[in-house]
PyMOL CGO cylinders between C-alpha atoms (Angstrom):
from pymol import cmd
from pymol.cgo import CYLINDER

trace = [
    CYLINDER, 39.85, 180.30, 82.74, 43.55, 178.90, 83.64, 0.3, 1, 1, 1, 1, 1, 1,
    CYLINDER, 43.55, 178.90, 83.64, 46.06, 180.77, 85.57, 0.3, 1, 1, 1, 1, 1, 1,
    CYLINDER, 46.06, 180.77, 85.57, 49.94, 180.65, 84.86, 0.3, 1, 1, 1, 1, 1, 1,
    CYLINDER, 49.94, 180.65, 84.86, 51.85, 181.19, 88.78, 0.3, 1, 1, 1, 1, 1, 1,
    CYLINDER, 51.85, 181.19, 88.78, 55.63, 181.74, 88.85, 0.3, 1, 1, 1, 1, 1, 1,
    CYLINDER, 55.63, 181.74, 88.85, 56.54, 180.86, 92.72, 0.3, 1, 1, 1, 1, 1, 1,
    CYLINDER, 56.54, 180.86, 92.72, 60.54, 181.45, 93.73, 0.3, 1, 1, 1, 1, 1, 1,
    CYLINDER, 60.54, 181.45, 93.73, 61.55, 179.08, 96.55, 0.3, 1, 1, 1, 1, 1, 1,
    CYLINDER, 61.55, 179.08, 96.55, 64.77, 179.21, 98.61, 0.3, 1, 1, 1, 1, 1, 1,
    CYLINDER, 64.77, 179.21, 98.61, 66.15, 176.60, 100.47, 0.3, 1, 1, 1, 1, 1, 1,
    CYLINDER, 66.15, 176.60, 100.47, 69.00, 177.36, 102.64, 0.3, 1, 1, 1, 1, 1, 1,
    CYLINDER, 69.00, 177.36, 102.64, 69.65, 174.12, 103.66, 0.3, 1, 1, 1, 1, 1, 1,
    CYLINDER, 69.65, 174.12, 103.66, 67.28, 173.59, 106.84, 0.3, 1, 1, 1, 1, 1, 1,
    CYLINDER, 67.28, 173.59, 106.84, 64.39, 175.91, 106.28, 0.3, 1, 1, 1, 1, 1, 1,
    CYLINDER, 64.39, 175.91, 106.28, 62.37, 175.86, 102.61, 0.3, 1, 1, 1, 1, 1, 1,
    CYLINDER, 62.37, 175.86, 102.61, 60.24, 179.14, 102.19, 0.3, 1, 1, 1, 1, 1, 1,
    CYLINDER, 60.24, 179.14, 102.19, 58.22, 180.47, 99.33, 0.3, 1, 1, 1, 1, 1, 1,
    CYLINDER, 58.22, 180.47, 99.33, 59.93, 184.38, 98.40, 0.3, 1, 1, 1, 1, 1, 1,
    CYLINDER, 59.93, 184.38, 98.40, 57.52, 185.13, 95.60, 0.3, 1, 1, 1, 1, 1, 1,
    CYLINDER, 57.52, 185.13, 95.60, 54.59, 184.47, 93.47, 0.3, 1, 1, 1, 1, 1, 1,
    CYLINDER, 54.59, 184.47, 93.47, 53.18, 185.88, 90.90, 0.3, 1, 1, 1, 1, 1, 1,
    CYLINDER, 53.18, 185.88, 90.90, 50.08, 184.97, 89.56, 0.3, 1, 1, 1, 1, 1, 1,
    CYLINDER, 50.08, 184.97, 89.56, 49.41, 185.75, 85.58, 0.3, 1, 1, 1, 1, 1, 1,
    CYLINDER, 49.41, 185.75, 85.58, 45.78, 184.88, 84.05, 0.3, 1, 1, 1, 1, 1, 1,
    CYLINDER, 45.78, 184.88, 84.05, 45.21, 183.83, 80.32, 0.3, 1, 1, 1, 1, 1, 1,
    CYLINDER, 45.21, 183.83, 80.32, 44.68, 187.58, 79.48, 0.3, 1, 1, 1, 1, 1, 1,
    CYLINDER, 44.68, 187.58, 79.48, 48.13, 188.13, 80.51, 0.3, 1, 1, 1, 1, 1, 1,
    CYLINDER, 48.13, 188.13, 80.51, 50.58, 185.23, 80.66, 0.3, 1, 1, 1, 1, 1, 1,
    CYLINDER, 50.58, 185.23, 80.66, 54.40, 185.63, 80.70, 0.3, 1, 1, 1, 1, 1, 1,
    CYLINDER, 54.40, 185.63, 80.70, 55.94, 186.40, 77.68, 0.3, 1, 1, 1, 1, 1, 1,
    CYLINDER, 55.94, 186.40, 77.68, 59.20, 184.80, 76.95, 0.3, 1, 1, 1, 1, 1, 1,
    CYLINDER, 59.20, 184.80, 76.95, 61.83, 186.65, 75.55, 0.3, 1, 1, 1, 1, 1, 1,
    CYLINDER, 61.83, 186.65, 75.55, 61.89, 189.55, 72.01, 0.3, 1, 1, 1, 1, 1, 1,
    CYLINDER, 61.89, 189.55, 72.01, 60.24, 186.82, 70.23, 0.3, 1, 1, 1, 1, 1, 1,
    CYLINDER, 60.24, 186.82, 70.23, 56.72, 187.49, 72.01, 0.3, 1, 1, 1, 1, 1, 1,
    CYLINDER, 56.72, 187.49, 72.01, 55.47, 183.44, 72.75, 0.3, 1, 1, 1, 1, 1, 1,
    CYLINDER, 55.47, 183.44, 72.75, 52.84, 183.82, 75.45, 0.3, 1, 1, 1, 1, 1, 1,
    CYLINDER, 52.84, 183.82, 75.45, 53.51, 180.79, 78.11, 0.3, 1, 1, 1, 1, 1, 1,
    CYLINDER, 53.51, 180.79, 78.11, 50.19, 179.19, 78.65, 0.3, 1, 1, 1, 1, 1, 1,
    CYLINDER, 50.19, 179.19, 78.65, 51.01, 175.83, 80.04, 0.3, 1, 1, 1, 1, 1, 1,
    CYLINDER, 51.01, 175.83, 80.04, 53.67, 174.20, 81.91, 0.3, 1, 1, 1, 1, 1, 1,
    CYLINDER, 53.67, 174.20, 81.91, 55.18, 171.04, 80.91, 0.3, 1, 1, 1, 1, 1, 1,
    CYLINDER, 55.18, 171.04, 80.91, 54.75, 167.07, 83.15, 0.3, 1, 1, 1, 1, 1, 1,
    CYLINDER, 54.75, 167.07, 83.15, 58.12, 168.00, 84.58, 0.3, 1, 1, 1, 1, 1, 1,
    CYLINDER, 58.12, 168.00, 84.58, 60.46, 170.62, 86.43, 0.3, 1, 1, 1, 1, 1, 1,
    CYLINDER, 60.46, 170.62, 86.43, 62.46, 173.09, 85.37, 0.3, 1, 1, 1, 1, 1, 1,
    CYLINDER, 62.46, 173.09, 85.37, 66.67, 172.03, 84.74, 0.3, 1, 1, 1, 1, 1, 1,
    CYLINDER, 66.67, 172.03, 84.74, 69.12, 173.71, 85.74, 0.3, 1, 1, 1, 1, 1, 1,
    CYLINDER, 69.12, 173.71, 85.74, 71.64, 174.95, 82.75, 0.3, 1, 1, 1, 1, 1, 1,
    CYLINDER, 71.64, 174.95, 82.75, 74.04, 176.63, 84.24, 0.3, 1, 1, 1, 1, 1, 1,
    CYLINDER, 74.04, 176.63, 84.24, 72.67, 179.67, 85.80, 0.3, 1, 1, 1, 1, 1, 1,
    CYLINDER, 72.67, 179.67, 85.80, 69.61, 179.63, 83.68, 0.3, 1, 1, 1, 1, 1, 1,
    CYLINDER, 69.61, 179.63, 83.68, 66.63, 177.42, 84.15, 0.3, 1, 1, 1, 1, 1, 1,
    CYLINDER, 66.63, 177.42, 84.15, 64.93, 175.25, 80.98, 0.3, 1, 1, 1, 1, 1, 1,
    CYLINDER, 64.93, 175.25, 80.98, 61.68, 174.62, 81.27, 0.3, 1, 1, 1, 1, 1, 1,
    CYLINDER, 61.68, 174.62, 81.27, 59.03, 172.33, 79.02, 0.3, 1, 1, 1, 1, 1, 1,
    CYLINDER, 59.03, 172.33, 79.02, 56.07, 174.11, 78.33, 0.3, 1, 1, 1, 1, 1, 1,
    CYLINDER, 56.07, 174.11, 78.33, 53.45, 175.29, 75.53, 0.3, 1, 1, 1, 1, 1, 1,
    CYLINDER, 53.45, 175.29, 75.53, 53.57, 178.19, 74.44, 0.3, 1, 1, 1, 1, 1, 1,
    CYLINDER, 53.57, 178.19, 74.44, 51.00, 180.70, 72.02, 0.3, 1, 1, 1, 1, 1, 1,
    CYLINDER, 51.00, 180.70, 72.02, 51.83, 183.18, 69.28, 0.3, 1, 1, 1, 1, 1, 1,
    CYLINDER, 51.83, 183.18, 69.28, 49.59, 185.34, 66.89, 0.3, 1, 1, 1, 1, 1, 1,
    CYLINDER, 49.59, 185.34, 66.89, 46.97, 182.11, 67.83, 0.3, 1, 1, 1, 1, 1, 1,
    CYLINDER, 46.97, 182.11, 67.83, 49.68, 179.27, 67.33, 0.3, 1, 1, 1, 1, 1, 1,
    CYLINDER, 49.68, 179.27, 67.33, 50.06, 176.68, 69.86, 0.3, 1, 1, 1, 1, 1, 1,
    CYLINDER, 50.06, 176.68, 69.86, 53.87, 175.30, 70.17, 0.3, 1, 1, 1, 1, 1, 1,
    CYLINDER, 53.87, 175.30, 70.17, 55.51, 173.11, 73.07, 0.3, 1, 1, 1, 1, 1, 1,
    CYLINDER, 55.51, 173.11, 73.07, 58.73, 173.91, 73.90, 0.3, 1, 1, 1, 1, 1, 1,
    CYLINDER, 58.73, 173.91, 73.90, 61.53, 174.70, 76.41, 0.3, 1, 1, 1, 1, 1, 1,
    CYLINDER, 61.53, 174.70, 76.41, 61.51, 177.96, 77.97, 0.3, 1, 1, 1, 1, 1, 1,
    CYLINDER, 61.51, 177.96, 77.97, 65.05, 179.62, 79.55, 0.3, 1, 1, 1, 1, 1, 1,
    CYLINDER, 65.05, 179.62, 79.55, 64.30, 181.44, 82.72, 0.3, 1, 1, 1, 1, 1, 1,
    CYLINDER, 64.30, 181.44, 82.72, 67.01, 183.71, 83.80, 0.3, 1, 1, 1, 1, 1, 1,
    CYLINDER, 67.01, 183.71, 83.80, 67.76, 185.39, 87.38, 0.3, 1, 1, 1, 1, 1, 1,
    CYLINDER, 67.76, 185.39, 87.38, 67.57, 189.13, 86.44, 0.3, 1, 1, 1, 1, 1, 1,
    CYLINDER, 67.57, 189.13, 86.44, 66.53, 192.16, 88.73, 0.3, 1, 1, 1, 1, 1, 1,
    CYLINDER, 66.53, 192.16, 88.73, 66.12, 189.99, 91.62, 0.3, 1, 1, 1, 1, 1, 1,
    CYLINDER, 66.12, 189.99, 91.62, 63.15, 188.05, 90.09, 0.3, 1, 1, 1, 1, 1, 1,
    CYLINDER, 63.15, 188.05, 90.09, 62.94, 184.93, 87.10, 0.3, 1, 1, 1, 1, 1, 1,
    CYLINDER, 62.94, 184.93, 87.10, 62.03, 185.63, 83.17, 0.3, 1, 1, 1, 1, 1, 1,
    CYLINDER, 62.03, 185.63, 83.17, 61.16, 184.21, 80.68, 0.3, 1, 1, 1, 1, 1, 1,
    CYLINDER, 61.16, 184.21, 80.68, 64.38, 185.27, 78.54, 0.3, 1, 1, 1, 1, 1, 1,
    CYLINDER, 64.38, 185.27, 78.54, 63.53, 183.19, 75.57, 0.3, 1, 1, 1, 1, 1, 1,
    CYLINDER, 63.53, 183.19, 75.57, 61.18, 180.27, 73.84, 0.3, 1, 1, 1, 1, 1, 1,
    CYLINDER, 61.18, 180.27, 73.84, 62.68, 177.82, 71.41, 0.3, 1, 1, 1, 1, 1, 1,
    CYLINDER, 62.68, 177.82, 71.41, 59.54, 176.22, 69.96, 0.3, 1, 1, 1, 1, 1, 1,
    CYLINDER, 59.54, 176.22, 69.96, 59.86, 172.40, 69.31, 0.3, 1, 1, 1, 1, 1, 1,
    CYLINDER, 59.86, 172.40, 69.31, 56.53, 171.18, 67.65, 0.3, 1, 1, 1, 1, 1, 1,
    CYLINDER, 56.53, 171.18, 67.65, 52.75, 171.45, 67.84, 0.3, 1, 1, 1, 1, 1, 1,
    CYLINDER, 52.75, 171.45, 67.84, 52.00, 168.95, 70.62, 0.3, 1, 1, 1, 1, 1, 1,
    CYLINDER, 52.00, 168.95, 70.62, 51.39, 169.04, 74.42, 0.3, 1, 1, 1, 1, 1, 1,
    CYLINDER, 51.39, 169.04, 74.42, 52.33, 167.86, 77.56, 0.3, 1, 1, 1, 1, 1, 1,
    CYLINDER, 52.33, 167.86, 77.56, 56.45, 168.65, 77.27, 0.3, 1, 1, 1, 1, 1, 1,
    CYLINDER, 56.45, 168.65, 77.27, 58.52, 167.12, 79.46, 0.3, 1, 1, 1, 1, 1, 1,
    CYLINDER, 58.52, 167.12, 79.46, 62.56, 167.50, 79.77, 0.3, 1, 1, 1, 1, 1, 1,
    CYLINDER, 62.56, 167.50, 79.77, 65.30, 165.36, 80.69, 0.3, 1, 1, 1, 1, 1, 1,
    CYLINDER, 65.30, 165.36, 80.69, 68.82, 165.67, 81.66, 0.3, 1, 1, 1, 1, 1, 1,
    CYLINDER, 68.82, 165.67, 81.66, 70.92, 162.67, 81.07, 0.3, 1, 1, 1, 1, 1, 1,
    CYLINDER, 70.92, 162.67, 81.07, 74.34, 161.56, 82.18, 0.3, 1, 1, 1, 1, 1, 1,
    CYLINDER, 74.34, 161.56, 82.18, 75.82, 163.08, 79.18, 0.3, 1, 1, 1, 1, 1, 1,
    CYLINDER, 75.82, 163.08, 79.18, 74.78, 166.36, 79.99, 0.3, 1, 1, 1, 1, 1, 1,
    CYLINDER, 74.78, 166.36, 79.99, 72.68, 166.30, 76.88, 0.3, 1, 1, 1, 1, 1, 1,
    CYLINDER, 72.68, 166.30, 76.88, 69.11, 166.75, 76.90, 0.3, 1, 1, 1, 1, 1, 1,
    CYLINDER, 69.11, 166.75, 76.90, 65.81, 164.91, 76.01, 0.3, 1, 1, 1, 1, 1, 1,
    CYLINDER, 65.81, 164.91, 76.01, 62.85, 166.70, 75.02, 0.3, 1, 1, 1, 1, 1, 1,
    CYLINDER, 62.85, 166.70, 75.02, 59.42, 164.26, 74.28, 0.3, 1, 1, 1, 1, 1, 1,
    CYLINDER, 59.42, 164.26, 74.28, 55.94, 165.57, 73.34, 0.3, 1, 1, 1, 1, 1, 1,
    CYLINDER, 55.94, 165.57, 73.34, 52.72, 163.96, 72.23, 0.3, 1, 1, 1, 1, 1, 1,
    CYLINDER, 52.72, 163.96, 72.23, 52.10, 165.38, 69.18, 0.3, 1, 1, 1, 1, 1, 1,
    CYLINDER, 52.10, 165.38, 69.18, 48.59, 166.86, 67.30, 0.3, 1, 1, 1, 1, 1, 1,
    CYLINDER, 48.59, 166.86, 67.30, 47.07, 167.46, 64.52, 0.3, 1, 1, 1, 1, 1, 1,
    CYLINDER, 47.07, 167.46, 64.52, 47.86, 164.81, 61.67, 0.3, 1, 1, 1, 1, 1, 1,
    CYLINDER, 47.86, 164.81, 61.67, 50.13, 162.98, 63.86, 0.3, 1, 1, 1, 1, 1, 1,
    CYLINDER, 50.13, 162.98, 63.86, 47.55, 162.66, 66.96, 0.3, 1, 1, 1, 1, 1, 1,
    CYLINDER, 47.55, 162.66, 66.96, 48.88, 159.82, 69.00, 0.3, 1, 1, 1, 1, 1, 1,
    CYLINDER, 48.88, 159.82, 69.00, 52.66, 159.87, 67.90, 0.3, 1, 1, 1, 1, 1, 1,
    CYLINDER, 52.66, 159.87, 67.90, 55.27, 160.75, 70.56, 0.3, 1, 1, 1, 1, 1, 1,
    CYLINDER, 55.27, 160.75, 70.56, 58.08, 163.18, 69.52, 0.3, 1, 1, 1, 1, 1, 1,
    CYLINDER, 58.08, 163.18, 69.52, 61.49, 162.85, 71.44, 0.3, 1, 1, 1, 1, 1, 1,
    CYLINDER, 61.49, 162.85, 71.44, 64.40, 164.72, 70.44, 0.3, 1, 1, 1, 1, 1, 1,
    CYLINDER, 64.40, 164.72, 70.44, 68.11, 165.49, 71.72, 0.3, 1, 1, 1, 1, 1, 1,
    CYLINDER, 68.11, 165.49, 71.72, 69.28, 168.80, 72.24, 0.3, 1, 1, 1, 1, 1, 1,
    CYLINDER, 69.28, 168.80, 72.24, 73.73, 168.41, 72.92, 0.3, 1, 1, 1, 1, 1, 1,
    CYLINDER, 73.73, 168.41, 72.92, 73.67, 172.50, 73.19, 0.3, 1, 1, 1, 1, 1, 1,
    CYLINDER, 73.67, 172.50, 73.19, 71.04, 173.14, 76.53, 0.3, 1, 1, 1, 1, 1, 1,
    CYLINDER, 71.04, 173.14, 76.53, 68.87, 173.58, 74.37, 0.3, 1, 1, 1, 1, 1, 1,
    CYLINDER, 68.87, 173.58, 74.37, 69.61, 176.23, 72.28, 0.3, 1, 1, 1, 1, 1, 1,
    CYLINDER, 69.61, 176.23, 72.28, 68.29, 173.71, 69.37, 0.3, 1, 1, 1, 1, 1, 1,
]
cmd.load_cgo(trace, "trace")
């Protein structure tokens, strides 16, 4: 059995704390957002900031189907949620990018029929698509 943990951190410029964790186990992960994706798995990098929102790599399961994708946490009654999931592909270990051009890079290694093929894709809207 895995465990999903959302920790909030604060820094406040000399003193880096941990405010609050939450620990969900694979009976109950976070949901993200109306569209009901169960997050089971982080991505191989750290959340992005996108304004006041954060985007997040990670895989994600619905009604038994496995997706990776970018999650968009959002600061809401004094805690994070998952506010939505935009699924990219049936692959694993997501990772996220933000590049000079404010644009983003989203790469996944692929299964299935295309075991061993890399995915990488550019996303100009934060990752609405």
């Amino acid at each position: 059995m895995h465990h999903v943990e959302v920790v909030q951190l604060c820094y406040d410029g000399t003193r880096f704390e941990v405010t609050e964790r939450e620990l969900a186990g694979i009976a109950s992960p976070p949901v993200a957002g109306p569209g009901g994706w169960q997050l089971v798995a982080p991505g191989l990098t750290n959340a992005i900031a996108a304004g006041d929102d954060l985007l997040q790599p990670v895989t994600a399961q619905h009604d038994s189907k496995h997706q990776s994708g970018v999650c968009r946490w959002r600061w809401q009654d004094g805690h994070w949620t998952a506010a939505a999931f935009v699924p990219v592909c049936v692959g694993s270990e997501p990772s996220l990018v933000r590049l000079a051009n404010r644009s983003l890079l989203f790469a996944a290694r692929l299964s299935g029929e295309q075991v061993g093929t890399i995915l990488i894709l550019r996303s100009a809207d934060d990752g609405a698509t």
